[in-house]
KEBA-235954 format. One record per atom (N, C-alpha, C, O): residue in one letter; x, y, z. Coordinates in pm, whole numbers, plus 50000, padded with zeros to 5 digits. Layout:
% residues N
aXYZ;...
This chain:
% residues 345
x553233667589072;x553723680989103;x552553690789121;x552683702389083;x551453686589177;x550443695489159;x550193702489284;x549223709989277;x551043702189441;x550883708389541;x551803719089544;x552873717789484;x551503729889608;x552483744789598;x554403739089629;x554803730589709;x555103746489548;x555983741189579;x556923747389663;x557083759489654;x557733738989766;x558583745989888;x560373747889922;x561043739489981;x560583753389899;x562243758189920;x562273752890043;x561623753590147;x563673744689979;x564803738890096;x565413744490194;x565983739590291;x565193759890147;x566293768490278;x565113779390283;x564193781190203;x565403785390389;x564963799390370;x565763806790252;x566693800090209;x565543820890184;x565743828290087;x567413829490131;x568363826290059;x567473833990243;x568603841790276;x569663830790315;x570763832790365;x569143819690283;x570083811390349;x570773804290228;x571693796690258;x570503805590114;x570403798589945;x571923797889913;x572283789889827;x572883805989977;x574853799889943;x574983791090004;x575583781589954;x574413789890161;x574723783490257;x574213771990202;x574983762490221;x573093768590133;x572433752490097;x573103750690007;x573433738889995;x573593759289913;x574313753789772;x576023750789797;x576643742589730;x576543758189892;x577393753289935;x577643747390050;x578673749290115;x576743740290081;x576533730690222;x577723717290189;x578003711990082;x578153715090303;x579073703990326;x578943689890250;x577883683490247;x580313685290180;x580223673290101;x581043662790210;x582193667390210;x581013653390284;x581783650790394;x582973638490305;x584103634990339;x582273635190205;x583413627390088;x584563632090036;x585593626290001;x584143646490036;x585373656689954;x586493662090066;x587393668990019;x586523659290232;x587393655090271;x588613645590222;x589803648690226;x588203636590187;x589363625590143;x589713627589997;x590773622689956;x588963633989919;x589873638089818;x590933652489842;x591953656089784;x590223657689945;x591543668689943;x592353662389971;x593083659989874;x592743656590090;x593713649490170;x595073642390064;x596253645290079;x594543632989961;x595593636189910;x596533643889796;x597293638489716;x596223660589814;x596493670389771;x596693680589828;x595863689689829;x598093681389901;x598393685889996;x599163702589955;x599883704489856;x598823711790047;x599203724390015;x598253734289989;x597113731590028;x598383743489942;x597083754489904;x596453752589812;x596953747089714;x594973757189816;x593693753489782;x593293766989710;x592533773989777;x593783773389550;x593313781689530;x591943781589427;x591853774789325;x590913790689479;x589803791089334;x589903805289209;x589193815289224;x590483804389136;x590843816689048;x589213819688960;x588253813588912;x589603830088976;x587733838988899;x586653830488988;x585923821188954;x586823837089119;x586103830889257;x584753841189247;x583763836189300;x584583851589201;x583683861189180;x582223862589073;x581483871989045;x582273849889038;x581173846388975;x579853837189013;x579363834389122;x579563834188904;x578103827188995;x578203813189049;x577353806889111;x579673808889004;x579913791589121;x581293793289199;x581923783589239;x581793808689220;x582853806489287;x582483806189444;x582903796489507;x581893814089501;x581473811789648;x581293800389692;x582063796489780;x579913788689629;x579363780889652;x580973766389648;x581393759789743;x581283766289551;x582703760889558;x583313765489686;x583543756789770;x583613778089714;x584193778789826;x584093771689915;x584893763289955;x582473776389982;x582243769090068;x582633751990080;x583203746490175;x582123745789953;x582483733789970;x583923727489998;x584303717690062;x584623738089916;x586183735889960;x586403738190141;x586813728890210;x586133748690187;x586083746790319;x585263736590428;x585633735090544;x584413731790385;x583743724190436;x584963712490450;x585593708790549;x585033708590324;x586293695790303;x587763701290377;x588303692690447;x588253710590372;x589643715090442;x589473713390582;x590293707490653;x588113719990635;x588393724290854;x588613711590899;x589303711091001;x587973693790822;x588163689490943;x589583680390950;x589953671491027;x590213686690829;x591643684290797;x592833692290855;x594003688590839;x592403705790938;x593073713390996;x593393721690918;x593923731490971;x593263721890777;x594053734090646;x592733742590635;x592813745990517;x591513748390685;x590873760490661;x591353770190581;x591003773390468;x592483775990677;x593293783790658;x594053781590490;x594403791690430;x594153773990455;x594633772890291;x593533774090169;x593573771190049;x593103776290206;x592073779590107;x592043793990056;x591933802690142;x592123797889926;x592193812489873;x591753814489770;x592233810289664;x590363824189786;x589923827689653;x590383840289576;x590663851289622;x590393835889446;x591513849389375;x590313857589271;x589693850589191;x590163866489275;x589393873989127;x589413890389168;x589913895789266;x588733895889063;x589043911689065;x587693915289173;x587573924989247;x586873905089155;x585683908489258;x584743920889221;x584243928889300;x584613920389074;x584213930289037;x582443930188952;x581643938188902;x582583916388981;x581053912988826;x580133908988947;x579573918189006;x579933896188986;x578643892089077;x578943891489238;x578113890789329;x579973891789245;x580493889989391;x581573897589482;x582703892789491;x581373904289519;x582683911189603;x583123907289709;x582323901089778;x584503909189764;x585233896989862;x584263900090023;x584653894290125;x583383906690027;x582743907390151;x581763893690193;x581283890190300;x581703886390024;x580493878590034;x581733867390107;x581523861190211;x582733866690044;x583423855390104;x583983856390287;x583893847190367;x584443868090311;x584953874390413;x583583870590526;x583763870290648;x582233867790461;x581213867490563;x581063855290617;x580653853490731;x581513843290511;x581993834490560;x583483827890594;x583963816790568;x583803835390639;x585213836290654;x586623827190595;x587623823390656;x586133825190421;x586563824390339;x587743837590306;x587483849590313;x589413830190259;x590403843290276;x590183844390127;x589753835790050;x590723861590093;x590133862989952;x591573869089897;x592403873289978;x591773869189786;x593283880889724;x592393885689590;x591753877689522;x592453895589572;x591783906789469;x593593908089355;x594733912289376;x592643899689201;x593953900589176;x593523901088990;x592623892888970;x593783905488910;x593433905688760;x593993896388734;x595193897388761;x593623884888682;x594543871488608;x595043878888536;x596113884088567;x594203882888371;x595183888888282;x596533897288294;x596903903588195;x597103897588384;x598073909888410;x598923897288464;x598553889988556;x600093895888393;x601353887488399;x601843888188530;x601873878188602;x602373903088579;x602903900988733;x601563898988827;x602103895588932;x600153899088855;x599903897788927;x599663879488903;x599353873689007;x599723874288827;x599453855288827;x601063855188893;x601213849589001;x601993860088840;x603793859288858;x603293860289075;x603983853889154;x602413866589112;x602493872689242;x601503860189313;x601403859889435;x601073853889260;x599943844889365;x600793835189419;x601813830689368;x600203831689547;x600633816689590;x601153808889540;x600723809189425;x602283796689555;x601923783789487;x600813774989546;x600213780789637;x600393763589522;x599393764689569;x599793742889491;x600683738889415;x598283733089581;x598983722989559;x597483720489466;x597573711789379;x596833723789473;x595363725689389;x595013738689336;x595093748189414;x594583741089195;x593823749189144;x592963748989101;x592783739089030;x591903758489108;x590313753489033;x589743765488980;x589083773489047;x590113767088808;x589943777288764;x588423778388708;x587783769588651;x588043790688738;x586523794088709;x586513805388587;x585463807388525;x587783812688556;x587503823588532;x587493824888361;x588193817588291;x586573835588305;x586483834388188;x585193843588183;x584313845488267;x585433850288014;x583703858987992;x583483851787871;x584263846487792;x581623853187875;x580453847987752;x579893856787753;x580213864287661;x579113860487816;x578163875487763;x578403885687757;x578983891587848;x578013891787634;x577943902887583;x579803902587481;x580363912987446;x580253891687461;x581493892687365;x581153887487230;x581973880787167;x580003890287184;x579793886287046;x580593896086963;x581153892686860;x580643911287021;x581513920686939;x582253923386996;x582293935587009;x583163916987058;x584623913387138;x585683901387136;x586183895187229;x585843900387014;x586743888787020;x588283894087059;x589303887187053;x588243900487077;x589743907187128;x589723903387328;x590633901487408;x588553903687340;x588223902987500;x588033884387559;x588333878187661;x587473881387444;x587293863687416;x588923860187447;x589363854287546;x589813866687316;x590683858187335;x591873859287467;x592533850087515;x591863872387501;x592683873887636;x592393869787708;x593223864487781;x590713869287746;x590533861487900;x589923847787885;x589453841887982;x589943842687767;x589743826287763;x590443816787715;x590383804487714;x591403827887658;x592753820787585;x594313822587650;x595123813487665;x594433832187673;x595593839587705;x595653841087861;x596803838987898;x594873843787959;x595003838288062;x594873824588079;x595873820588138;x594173816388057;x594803802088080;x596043797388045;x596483787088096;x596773804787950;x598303798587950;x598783807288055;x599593799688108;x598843819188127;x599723823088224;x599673816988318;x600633815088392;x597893810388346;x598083804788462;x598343788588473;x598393783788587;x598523778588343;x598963768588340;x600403771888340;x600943762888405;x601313780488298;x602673783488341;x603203785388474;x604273780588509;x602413792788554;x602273795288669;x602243779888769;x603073773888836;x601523778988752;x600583766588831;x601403753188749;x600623744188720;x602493751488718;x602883736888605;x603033726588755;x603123714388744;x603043731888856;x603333718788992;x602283715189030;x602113707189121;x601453720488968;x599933718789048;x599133708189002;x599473701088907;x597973706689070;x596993695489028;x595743706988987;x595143713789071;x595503707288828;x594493715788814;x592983707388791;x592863695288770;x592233714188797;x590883716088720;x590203730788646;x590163742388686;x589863726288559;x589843743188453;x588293736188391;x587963725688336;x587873744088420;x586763748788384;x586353752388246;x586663763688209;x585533742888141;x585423741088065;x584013743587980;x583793755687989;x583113738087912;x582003738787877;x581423725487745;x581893719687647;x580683725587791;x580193712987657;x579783720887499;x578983716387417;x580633734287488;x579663740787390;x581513735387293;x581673736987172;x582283731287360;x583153725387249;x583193713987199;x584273708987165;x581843706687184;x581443696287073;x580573705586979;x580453717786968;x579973693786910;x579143697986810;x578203693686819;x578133682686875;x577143699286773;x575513697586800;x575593682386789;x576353676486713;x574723676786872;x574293664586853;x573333658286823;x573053665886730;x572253648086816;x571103643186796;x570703641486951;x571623637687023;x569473643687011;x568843638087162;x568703620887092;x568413613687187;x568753617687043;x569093598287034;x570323597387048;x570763586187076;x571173607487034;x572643598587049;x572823596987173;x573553588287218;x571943608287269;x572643608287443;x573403615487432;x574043614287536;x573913624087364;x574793634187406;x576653633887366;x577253623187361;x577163643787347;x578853638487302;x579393634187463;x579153639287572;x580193622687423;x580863616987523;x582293626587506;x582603635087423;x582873621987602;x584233624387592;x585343624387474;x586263631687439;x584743612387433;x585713604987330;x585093611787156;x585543606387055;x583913625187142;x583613630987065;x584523640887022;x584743649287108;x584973642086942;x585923651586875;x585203662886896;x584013663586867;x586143676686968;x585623686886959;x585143694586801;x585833691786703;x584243701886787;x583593711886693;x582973722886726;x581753724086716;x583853733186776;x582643740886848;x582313756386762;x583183764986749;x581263757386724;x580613763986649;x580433781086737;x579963783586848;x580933788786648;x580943803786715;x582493807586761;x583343798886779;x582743821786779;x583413822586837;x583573822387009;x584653825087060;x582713819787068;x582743818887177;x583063802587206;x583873798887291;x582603797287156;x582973783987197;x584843778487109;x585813771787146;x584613783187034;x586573781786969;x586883785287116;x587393776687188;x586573798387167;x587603802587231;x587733796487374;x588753797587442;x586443788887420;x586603775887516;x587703764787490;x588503760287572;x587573761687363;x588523750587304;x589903759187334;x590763752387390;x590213770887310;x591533774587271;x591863776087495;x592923778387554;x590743773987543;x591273777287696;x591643762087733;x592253760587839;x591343750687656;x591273740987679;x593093734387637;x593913727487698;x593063739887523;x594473737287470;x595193745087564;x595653737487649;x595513757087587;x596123761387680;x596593753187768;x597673747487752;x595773751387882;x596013736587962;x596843725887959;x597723720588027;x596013723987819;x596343705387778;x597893713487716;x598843705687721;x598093721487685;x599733721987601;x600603726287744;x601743729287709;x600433727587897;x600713728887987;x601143713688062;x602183709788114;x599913707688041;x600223692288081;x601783684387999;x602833679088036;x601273686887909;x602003681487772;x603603687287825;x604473678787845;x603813697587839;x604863707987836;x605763700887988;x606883695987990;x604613703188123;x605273703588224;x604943691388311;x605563687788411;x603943685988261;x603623671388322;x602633674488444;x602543667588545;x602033684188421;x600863689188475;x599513681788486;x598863679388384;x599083677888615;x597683668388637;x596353678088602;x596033686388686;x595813677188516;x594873687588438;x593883679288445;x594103667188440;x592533684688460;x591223677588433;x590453688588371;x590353698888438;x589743687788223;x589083699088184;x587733694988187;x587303685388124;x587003703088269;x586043702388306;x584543706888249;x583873716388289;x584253698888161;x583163703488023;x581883703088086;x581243692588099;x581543713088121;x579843717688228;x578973718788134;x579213725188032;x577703711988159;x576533713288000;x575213714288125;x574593704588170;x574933736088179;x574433736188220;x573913735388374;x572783731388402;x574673738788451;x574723738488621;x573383749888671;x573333761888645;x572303741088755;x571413752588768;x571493755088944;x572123748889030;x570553767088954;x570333770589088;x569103781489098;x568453785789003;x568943784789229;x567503791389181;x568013805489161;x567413814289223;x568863808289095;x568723822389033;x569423824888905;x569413835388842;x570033813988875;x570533813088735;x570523798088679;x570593787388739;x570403801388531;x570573783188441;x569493782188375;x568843792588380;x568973773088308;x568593769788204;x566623763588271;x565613763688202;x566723759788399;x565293757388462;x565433772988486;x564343778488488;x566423780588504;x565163796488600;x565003805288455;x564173814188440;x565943801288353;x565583808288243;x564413805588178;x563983814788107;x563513791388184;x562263789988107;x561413791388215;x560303796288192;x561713787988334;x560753789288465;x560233804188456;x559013804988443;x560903815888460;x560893826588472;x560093836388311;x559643847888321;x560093829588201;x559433830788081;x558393824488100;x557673827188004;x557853817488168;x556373809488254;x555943817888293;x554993822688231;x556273822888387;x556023829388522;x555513842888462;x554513848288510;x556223848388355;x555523862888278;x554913860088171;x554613869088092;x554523843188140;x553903842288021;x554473848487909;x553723855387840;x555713847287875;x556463850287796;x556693836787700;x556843825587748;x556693839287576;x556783828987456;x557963816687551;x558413823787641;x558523803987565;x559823797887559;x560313791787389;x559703782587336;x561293797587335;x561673794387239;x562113778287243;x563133774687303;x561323769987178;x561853753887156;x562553753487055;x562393742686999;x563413761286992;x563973753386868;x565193749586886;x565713743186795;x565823751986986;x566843744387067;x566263737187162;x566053742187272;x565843721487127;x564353718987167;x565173709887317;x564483708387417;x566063706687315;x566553690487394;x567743701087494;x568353709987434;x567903699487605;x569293702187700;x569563688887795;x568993677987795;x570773694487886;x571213683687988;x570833699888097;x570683711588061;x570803693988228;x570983702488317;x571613692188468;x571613679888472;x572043699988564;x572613692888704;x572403706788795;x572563718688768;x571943699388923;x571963712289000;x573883715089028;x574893708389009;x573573727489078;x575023734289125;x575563726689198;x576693722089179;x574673723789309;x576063721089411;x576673704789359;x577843701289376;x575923698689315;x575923684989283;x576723688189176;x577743681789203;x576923693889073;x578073700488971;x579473701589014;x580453698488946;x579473706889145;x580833717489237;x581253697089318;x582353691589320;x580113692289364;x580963680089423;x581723674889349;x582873672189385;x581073670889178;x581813665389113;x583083674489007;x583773669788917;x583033688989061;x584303694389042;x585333692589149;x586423695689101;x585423689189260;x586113688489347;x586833675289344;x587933673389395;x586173667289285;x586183651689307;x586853643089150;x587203631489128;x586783657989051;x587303652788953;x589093657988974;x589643659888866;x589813659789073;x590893663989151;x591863647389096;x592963645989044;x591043639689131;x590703623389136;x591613617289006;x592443608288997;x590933627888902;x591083620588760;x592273627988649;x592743625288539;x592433639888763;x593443648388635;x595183641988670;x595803636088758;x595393648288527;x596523635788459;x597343642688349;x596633651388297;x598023642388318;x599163644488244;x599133634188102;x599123622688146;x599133634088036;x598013642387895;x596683648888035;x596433643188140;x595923665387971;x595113666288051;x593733655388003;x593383651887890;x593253652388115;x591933644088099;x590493655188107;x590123662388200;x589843652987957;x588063659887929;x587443647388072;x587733635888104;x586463658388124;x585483650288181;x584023659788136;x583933672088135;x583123651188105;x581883660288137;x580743658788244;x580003649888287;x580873666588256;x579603673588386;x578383673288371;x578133683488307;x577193666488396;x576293673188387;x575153662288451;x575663653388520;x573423661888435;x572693657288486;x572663643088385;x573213642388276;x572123635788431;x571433620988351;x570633623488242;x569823632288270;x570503618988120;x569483620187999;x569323632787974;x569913641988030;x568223633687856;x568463645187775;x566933647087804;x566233637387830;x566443659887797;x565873665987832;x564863673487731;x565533676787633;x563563677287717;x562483684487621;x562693694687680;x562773696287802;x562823704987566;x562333719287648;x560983724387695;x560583732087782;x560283714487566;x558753722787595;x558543711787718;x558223719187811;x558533701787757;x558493695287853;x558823703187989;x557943705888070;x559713705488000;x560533714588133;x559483725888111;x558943729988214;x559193730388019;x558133747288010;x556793743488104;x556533749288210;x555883730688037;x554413724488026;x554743719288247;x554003721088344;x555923714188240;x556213712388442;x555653726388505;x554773729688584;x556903734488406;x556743750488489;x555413752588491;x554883756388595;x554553749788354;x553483761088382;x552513752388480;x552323758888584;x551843739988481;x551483737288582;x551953734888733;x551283729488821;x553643741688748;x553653744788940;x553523758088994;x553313761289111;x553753769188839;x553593778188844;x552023785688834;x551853797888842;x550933775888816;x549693780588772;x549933790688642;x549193800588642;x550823789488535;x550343797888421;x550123791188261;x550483779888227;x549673797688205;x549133791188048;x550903794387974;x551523804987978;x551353781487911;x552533777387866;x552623783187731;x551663778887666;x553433791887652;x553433795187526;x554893792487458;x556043794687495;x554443788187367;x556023782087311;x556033788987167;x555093793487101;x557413788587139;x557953790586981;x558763785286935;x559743782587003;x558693780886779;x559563777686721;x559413763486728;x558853758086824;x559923756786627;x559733742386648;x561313733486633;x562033736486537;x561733723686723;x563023718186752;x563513713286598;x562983707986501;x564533717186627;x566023719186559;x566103706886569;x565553702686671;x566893693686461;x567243679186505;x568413677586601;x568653666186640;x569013685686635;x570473685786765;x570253698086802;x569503706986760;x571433696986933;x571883706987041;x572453701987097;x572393689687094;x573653710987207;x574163708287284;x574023700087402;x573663704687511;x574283688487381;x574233673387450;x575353672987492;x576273677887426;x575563667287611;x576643659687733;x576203646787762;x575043645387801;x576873637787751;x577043622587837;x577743623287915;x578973624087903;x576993622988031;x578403627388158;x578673607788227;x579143602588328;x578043602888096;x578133590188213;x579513580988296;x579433572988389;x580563585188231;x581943583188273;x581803591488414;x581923584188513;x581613603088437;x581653602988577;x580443603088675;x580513608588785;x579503597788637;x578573594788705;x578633580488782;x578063576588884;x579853572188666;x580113558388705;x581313559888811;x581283551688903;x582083566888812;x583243572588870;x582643579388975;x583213575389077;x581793587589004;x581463597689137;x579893593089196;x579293594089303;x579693588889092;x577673585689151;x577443590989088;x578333597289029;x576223592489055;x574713596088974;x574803610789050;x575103609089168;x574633624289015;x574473633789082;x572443632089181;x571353628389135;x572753635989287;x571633629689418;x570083640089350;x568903636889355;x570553649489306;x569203657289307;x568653654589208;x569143661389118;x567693646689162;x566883644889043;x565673659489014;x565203667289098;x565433658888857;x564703674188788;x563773675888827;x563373686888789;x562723668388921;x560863675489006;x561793680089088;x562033691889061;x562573675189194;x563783687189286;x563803697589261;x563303706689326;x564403698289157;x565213712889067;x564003723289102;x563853732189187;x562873715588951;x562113724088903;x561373728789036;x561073740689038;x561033720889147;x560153726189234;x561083739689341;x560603748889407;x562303736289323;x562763746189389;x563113757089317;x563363765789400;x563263761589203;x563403770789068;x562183777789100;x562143789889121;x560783766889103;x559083776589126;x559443779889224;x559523792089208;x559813777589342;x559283777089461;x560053793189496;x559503802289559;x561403793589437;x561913807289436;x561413817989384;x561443828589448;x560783817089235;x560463824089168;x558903828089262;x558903839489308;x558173823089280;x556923819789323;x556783829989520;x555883832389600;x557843831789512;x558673836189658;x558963854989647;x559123863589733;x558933855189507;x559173868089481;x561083866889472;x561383878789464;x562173860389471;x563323857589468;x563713863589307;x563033864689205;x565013866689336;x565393873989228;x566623866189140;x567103856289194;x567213870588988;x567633865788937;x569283866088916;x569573862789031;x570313867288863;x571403869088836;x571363877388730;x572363882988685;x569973878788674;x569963887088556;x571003880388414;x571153888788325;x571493870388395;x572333865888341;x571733858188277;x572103847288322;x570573855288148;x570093846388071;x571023839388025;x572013845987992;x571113824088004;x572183813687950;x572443817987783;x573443817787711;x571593820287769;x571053818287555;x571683803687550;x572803799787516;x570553797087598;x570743782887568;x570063780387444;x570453771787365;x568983788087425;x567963787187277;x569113789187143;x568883786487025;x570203793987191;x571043803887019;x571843790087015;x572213781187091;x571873793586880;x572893781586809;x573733785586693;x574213777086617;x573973802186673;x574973801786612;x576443807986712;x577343814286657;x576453805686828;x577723806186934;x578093818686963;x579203822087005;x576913827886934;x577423841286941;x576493849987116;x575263850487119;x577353855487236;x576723854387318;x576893868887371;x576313872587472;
């Protein structure tokens, strides 16, 4: 990794590469016929999803079914979708008649939910990570879902174990992560209830070059800023390679709902990922704190065996993370706090 490193797209072109065409995810739409909605489309993987959903719909003739739903109010407003002529509905989940008012729809792919800044909001935790997922598993009981999940509802693990599999009993430490679990039950007591095809979708870490867990230590490089190791081990997957295998886990949801987890191959050093950065970045590496025996680990290997190995391996990542940063490219402003470990965000 010792030559300057070079972005895949131009700057301005960075939705368009992350949501560039999956030509496989044709045939999983196909048999899931009807409307294609993405709920809490306004965040940092609802566009890029979009796109991919459209990519897979035009050469099926359904473009046109595709609909992204959110208030459009936090990272994205419906112009970004409208530019790619993605159709949008501006709609508050939490508010009973407007979920009572959406489409039916023959796929759903829920994104929506808040983590930062609700450490002194559990009143806000539980409405929009608890309480909207049951309106919209009521709503949606004909549908084939995927809901959007997180790996922060296991429990710390050891980097020798490889990470919690599926078959790990949830424990999730904080209130922010209960209240993942309680979006999770939601669901699963929807399946249970209405015989609903559910896949919960446990993400440990989706990066891109302006948010995740490489631009969060890349970017503490880059200002020679301490990287805290005592959350010493992660998993990471790039985005779009994340969004294929959200589309594709369409595949696996089922009635009991079915956990899948998401994420990159093996477990990962932090100061390792830092010591990459600082030599593509040319800067002197400063670390703190010394690793914790666990953290939040994913074994995504059930669907890696099921979908493939996700294609982009971590000199990829990391060189395109520098190569942005290094570009003068800007951030989401949205630090993960992948370093915290008592669940408070």
């Amino acid at each position: 990794m010792s030559h300057a490193p070079e972005l895949p797209c131009a700057p301005e072109d960075a939705d368009a590469f992350l949501g560039a065409p999956a030509p496989e995810l044709a045939g999983v739409l196909a048999g899931v016929p009807g409307r294609v909605l993405v709920l809490g489309a306004g965040g940092k993987m609802g566009l890029h999803l979009g796109l991919l959903l459209q990519g897979a719909l035009r050469p099926l003739g359904r473009g046109a079914e595709l609909l992204a739903v959110s208030r459009f109010t936090t990272l994205r407003d419906g112009a970004d979708f409208a530019r790619h002529g993605i159709a949008t509905h501006a709609a508050d989940l939490s508010d009973p008649a407007a979920v009572a008012a959406l489409p039916d729809a023959g796929a759903v792919f829920f994104l929506a939910g808040v983590k930062f800044g609700t450490a002194a909001a559990p009143e806000l935790l539980h409405r929009m990570n608890v309480e909207v997922p049951r309106l919209v598993a009521a709503r949606f009981a004909g549908s084939r879902i995927v809901a959007f999940s997180t790996g922060c509802v296991y429990p710390f693990v050891t980097p020798e174990s490889g990470g919690a599999t599926e078959a790990t009993p949830p424990a999730p430490p904080g209130d922010y992560a209960r209240s993942c679990l309680g979006r999770e039950e939601a669901f699963a007591e929807g399946a249970r209830r209405h015989g609903t095809s559910v896949t919960l979708l446990r993400l440990n870490y989706a990066v891109e070059f302006r948010y995740g867990v490489l631009a969060d230590i890349a970017g503490r490089v880059l200002r020679e800023e301490p990287v805290d190791v005592t959350t010493g081990y992660v998993n990471v997957i790039w985005q779009r390679d994340a969004l294929v295998h959200t589309v594709r886990a369409l595949e696996v949801a089922a009635a009991p709902a079915v956990p899948l987890n998401v994420t990159g191959p093996g477990v990962l050093r932090v100061r390792d990922l830092a010591r990459d950065f600082g030599r593509l970045l040319g800067r002197e590496v400063r670390l703190r704190g010394a690793e914790a025996p666990t953290a939040w680990l994913n074994d995504a290997s059930a669907a890696h065996r099921r979908f493939g190995p996700p294609p982009t391996d971590l000199p990829t990542m990391q060189r395109w993370v520098a190569a942005w940063l290094l570009q003068g490219g800007g951030s989401w402003g949205k630090p993960t706090g992948f370093e915290r470990r008592d669940g408070r965000f």
